[in-house]
mmCIF file as gemmi writes it, N, C-alpha and C atoms, coordinates in Angstrom:
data_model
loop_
_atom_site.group_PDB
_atom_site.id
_atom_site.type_symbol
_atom_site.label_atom_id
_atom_site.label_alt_id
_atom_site.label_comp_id
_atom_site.label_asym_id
_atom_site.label_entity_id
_atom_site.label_seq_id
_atom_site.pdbx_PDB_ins_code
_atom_site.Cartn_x
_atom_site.Cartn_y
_atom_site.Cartn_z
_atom_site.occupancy
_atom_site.B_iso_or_equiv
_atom_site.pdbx_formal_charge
_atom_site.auth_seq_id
_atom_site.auth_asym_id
_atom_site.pdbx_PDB_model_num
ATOM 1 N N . UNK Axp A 1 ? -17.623 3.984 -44.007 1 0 ? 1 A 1
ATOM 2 C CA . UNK Axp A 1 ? -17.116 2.945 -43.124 1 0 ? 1 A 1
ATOM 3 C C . UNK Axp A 1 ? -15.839 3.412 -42.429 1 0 ? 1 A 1
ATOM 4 N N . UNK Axp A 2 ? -15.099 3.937 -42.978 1 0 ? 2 A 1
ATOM 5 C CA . UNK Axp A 2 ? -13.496 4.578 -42.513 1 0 ? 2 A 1
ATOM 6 C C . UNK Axp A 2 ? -14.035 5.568 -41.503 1 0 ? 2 A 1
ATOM 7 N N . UNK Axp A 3 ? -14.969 6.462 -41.481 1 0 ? 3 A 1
ATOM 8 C CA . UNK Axp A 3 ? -15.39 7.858 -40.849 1 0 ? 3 A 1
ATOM 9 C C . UNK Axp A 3 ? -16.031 6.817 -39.088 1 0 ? 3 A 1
ATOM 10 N N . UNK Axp A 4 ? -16.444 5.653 -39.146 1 0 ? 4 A 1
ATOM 11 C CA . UNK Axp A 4 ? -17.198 5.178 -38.165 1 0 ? 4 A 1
ATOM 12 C C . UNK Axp A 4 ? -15.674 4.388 -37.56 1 0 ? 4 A 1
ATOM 13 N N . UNK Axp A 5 ? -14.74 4.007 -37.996 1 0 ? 5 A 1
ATOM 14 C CA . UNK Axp A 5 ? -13.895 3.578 -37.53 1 0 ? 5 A 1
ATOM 15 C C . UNK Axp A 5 ? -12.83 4.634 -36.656 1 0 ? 5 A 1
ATOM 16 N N . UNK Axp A 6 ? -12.976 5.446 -37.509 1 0 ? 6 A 1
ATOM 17 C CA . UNK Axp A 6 ? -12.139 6.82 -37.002 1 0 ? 6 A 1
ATOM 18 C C . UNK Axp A 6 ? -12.753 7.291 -35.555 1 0 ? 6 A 1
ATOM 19 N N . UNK Axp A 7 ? -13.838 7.118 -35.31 1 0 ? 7 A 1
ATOM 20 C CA . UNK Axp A 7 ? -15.013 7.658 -34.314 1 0 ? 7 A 1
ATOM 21 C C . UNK Axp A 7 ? -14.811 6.936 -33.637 1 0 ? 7 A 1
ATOM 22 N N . UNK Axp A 8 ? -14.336 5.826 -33.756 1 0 ? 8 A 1
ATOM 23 C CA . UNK Axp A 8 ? -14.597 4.434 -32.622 1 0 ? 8 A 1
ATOM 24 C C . UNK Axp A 8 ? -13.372 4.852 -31.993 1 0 ? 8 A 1
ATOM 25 N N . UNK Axp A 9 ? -12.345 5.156 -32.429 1 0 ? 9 A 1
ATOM 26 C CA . UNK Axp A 9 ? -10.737 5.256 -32.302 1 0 ? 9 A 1
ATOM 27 C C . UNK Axp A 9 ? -10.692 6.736 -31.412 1 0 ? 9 A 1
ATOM 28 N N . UNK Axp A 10 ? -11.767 7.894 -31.599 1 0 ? 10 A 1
ATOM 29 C CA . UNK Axp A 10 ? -11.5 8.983 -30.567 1 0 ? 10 A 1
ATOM 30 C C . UNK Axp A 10 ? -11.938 9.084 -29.287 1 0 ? 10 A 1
ATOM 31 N N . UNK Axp A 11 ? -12.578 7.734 -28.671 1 0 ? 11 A 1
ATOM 32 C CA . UNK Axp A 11 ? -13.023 7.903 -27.434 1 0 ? 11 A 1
ATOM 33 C C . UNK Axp A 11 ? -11.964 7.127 -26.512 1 0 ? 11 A 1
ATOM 34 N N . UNK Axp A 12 ? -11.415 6.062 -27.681 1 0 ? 12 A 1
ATOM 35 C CA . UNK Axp A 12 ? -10.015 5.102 -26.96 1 0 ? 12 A 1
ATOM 36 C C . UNK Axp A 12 ? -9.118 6.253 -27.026 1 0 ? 12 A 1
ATOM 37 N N . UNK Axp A 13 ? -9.008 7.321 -27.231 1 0 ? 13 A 1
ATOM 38 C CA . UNK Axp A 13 ? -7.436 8.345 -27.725 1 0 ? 13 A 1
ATOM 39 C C . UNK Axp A 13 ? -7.73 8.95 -26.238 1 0 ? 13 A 1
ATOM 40 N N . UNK Axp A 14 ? -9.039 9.216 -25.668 1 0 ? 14 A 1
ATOM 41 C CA . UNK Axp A 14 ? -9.621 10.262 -25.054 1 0 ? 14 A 1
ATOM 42 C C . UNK Axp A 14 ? -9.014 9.533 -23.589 1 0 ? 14 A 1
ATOM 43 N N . UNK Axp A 15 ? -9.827 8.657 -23.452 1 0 ? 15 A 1
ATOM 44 C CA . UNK Axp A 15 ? -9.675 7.602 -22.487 1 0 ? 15 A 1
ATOM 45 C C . UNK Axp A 15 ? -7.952 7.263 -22.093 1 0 ? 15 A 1
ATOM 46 N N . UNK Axp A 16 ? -7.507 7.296 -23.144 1 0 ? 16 A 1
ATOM 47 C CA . UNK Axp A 16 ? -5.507 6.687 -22.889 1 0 ? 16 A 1
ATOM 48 C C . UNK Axp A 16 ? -5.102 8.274 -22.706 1 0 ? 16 A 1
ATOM 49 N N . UNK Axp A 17 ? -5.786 9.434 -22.852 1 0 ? 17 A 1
ATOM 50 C CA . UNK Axp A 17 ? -4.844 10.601 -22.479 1 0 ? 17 A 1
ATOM 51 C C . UNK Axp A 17 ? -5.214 10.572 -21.151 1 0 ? 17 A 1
ATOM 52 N N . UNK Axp A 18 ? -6.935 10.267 -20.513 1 0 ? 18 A 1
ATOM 53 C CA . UNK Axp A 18 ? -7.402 10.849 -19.796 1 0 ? 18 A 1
ATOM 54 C C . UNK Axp A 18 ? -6.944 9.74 -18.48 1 0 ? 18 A 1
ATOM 55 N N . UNK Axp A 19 ? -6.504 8.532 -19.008 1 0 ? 19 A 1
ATOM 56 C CA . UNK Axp A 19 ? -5.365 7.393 -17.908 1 0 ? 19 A 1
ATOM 57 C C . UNK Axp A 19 ? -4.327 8.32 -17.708 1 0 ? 19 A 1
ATOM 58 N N . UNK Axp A 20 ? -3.492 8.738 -18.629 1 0 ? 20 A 1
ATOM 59 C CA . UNK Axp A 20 ? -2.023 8.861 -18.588 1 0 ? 20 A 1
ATOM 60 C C . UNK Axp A 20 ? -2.523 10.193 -17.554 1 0 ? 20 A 1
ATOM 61 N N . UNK Axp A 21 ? -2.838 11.243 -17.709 1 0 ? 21 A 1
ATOM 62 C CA . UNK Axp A 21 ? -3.088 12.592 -16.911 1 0 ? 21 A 1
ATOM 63 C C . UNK Axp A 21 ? -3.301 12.112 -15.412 1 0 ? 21 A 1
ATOM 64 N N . UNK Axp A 22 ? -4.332 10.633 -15.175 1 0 ? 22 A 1
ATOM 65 C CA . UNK Axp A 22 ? -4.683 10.755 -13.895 1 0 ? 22 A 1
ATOM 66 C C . UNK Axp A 22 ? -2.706 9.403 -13.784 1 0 ? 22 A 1
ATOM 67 N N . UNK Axp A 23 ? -2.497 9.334 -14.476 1 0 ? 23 A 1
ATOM 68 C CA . UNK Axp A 23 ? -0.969 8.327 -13.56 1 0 ? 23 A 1
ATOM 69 C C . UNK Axp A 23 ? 0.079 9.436 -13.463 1 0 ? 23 A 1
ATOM 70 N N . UNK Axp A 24 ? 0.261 10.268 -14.079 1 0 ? 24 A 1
ATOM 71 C CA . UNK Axp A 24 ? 0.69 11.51 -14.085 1 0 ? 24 A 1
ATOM 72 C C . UNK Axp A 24 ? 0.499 12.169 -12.529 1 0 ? 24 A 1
ATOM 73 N N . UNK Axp A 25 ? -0.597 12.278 -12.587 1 0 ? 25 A 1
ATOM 74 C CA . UNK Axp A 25 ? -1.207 12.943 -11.008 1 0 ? 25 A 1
ATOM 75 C C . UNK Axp A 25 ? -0.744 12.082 -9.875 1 0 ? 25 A 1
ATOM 76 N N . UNK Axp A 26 ? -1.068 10.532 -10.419 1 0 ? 26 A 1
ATOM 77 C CA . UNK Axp A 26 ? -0.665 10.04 -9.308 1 0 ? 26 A 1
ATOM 78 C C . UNK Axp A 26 ? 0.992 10.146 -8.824 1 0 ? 26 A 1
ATOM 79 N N . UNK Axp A 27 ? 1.728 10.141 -9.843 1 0 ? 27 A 1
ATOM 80 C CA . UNK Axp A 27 ? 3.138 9.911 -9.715 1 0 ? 27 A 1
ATOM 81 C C . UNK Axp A 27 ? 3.781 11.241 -9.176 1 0 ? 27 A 1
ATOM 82 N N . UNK Axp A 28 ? 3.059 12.234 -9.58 1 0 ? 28 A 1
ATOM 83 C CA . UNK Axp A 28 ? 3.731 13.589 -8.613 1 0 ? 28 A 1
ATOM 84 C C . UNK Axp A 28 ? 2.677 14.009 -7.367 1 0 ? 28 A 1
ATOM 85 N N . UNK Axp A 29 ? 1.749 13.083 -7.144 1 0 ? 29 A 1
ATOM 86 C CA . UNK Axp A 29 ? 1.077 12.485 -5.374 1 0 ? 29 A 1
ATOM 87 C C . UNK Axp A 29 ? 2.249 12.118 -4.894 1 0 ? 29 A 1
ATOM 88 N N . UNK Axp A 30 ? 2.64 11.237 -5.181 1 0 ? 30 A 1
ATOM 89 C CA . UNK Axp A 30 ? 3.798 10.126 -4.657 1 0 ? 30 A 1
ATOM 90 C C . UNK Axp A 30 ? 4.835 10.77 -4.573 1 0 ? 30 A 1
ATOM 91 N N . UNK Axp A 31 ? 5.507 11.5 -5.08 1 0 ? 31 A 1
ATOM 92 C CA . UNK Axp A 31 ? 6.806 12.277 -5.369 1 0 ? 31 A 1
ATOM 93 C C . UNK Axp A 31 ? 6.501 13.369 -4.17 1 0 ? 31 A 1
ATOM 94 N N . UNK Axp A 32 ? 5.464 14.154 -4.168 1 0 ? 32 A 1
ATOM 95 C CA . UNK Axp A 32 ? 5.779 15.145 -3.182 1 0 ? 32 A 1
ATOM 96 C C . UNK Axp A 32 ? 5.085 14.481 -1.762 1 0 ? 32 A 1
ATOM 97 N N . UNK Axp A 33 ? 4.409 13.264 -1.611 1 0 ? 33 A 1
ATOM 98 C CA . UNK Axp A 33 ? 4.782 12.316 -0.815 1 0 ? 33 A 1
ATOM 99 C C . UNK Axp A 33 ? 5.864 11.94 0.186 1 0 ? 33 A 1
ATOM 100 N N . UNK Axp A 34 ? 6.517 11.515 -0.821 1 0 ? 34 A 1
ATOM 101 C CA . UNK Axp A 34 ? 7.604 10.992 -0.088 1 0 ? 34 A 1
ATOM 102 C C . UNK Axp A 34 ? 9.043 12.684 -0.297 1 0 ? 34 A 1
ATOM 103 N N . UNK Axp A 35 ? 8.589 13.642 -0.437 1 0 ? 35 A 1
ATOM 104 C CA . UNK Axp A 35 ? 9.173 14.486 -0.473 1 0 ? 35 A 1
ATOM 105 C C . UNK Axp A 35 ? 8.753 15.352 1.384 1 0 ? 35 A 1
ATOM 106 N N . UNK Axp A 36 ? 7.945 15.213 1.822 1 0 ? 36 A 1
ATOM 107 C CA . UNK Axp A 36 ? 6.969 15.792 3.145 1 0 ? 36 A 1
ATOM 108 C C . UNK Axp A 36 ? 7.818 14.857 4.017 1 0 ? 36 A 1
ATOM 109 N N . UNK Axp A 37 ? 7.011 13.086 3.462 1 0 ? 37 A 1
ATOM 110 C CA . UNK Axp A 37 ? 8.135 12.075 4.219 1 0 ? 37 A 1
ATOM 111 C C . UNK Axp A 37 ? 9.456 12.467 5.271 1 0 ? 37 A 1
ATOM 112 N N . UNK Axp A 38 ? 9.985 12.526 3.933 1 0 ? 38 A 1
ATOM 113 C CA . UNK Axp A 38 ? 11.516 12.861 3.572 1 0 ? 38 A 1
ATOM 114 C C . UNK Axp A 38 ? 11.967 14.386 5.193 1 0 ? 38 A 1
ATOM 115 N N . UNK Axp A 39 ? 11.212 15.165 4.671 1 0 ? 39 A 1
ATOM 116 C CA . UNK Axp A 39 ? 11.225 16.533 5.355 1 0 ? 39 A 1
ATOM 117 C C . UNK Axp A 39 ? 10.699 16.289 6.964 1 0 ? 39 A 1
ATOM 118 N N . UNK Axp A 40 ? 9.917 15.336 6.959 1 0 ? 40 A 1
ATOM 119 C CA . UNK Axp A 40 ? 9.379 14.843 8.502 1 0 ? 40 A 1
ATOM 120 C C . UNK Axp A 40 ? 10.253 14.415 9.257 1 0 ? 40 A 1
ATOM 121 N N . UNK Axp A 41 ? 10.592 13.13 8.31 1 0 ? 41 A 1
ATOM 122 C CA . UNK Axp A 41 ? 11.594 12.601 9.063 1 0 ? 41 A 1
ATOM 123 C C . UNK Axp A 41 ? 12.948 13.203 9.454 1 0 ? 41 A 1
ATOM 124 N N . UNK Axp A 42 ? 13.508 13.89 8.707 1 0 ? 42 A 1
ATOM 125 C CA . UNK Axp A 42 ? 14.669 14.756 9.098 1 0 ? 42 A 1
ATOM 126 C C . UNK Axp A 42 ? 14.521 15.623 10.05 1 0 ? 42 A 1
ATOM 127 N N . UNK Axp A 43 ? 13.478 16.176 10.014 1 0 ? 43 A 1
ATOM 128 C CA . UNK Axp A 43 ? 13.28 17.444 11.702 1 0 ? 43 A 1
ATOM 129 C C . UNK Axp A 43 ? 12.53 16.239 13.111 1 0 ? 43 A 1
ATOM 130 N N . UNK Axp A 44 ? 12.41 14.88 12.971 1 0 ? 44 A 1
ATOM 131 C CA . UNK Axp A 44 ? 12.178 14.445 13.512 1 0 ? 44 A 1
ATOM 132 C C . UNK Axp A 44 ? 13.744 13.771 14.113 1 0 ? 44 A 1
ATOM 133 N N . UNK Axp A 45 ? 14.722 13.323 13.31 1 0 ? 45 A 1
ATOM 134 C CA . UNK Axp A 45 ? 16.108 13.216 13.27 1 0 ? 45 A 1
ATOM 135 C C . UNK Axp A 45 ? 16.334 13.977 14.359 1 0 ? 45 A 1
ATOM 136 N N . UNK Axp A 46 ? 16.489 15.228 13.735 1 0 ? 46 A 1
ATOM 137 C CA . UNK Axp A 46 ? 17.241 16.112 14.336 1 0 ? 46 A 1
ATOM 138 C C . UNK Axp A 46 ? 16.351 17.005 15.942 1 0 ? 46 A 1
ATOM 139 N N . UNK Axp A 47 ? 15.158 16.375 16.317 1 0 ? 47 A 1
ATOM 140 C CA . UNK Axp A 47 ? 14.684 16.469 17.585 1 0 ? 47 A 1
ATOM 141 C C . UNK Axp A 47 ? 15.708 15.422 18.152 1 0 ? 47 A 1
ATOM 142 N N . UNK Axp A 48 ? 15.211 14.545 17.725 1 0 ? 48 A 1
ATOM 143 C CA . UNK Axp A 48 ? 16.241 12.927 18.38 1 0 ? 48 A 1
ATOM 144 C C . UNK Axp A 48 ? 17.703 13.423 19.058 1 0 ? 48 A 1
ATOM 145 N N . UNK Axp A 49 ? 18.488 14.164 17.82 1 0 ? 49 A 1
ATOM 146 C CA . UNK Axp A 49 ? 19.489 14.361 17.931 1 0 ? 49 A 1
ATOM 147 C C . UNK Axp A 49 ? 19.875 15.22 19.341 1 0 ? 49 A 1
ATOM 148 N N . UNK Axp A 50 ? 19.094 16.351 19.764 1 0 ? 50 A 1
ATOM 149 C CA . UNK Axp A 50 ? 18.929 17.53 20.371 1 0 ? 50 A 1
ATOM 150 C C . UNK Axp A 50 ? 18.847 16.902 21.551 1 0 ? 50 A 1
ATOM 151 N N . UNK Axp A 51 ? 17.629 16.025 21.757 1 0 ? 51 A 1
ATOM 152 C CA . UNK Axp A 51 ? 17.468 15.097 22.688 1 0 ? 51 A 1
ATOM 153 C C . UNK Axp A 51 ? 18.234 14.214 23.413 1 0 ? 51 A 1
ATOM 154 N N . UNK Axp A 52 ? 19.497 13.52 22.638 1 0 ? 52 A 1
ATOM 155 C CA . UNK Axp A 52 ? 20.123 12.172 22.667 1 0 ? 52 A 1
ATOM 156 C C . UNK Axp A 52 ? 21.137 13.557 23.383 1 0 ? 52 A 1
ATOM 157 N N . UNK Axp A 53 ? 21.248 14.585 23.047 1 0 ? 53 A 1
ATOM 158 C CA . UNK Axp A 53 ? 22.498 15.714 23.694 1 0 ? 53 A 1
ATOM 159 C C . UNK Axp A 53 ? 22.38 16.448 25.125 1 0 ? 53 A 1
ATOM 160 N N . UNK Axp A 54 ? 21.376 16.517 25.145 1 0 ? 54 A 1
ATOM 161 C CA . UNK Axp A 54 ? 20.743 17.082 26.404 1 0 ? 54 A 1
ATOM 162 C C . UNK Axp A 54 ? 20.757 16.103 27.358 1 0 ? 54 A 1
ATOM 163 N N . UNK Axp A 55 ? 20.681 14.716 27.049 1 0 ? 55 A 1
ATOM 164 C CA . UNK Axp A 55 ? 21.004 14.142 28.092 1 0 ? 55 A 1
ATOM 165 C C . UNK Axp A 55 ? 21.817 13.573 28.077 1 0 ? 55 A 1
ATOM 166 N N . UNK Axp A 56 ? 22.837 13.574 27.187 1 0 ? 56 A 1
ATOM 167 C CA . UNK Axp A 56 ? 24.351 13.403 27.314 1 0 ? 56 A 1
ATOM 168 C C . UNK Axp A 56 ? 25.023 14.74 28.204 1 0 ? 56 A 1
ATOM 169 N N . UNK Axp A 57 ? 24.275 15.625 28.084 1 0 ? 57 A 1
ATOM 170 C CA . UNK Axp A 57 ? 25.038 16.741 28.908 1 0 ? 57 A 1
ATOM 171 C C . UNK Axp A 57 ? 24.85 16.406 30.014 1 0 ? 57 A 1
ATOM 172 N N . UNK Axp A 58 ? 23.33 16.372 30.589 1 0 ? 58 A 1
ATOM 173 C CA . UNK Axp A 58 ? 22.948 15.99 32.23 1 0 ? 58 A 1
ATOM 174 C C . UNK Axp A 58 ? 23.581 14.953 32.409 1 0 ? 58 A 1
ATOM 175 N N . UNK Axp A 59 ? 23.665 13.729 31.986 1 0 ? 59 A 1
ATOM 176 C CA . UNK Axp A 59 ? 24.483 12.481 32.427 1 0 ? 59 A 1
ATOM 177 C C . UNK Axp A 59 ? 25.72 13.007 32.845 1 0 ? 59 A 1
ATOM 178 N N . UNK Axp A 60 ? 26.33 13.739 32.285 1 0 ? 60 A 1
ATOM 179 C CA . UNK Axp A 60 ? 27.638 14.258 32.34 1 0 ? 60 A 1
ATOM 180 C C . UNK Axp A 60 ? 28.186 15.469 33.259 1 0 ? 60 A 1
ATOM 181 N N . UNK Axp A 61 ? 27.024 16.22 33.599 1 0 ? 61 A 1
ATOM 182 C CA . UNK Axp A 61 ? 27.009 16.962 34.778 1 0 ? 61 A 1
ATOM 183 C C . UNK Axp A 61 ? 26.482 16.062 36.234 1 0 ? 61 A 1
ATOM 184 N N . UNK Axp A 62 ? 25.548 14.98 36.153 1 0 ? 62 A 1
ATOM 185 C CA . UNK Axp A 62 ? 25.667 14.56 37.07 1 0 ? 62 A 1
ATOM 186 C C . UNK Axp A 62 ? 27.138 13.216 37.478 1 0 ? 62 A 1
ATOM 187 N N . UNK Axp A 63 ? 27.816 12.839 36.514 1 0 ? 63 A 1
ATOM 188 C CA . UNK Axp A 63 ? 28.808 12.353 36.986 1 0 ? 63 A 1
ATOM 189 C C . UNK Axp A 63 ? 29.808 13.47 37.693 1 0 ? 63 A 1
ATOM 190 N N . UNK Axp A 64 ? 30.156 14.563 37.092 1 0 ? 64 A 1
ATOM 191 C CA . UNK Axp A 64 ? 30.825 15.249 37.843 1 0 ? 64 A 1
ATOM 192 C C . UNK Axp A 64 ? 30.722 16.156 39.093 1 0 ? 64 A 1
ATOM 193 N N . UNK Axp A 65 ? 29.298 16.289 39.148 1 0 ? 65 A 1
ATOM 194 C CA . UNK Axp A 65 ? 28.768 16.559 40.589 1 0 ? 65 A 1
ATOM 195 C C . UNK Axp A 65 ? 29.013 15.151 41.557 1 0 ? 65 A 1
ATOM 196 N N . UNK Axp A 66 ? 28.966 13.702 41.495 1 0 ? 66 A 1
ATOM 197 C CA . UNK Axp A 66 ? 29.555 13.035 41.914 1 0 ? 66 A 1
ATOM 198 C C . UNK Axp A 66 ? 30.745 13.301 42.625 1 0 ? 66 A 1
């Protein structure tokens, strides 16, 4: 009776490793996720930035050609 209980108990052990491995997976999905995110958005920033300058320069050459 103990040996059939024990048996019942290794497919629930199997099952709670074989959850934790796939939340595991998911949580370093998510992590290097928002790590790409992260990296997008900053070279997207810094187009903006490049951008917002270039035509602060022309604005600024055409006032003084004025």
């Amino acid at each position: 009776m103990r040996d059939s209980n024990n048996n019942d108990r290794e497919p629930h052990k199997v099952r709670k490793i074989e959850k934790e491995k796939w939340l595991l997976f998911s949580l370093v999905a998510m992590a290097v996720g928002a790590i790409v995110l992260g990296v997008m958005a900053h070279s997207e920033g810094q187009l903006a930035r490049g951008a917002l300058e270039q035509i602060q320069r022309s604005l600024s050459d055409a006032v003084e050609q004025l």
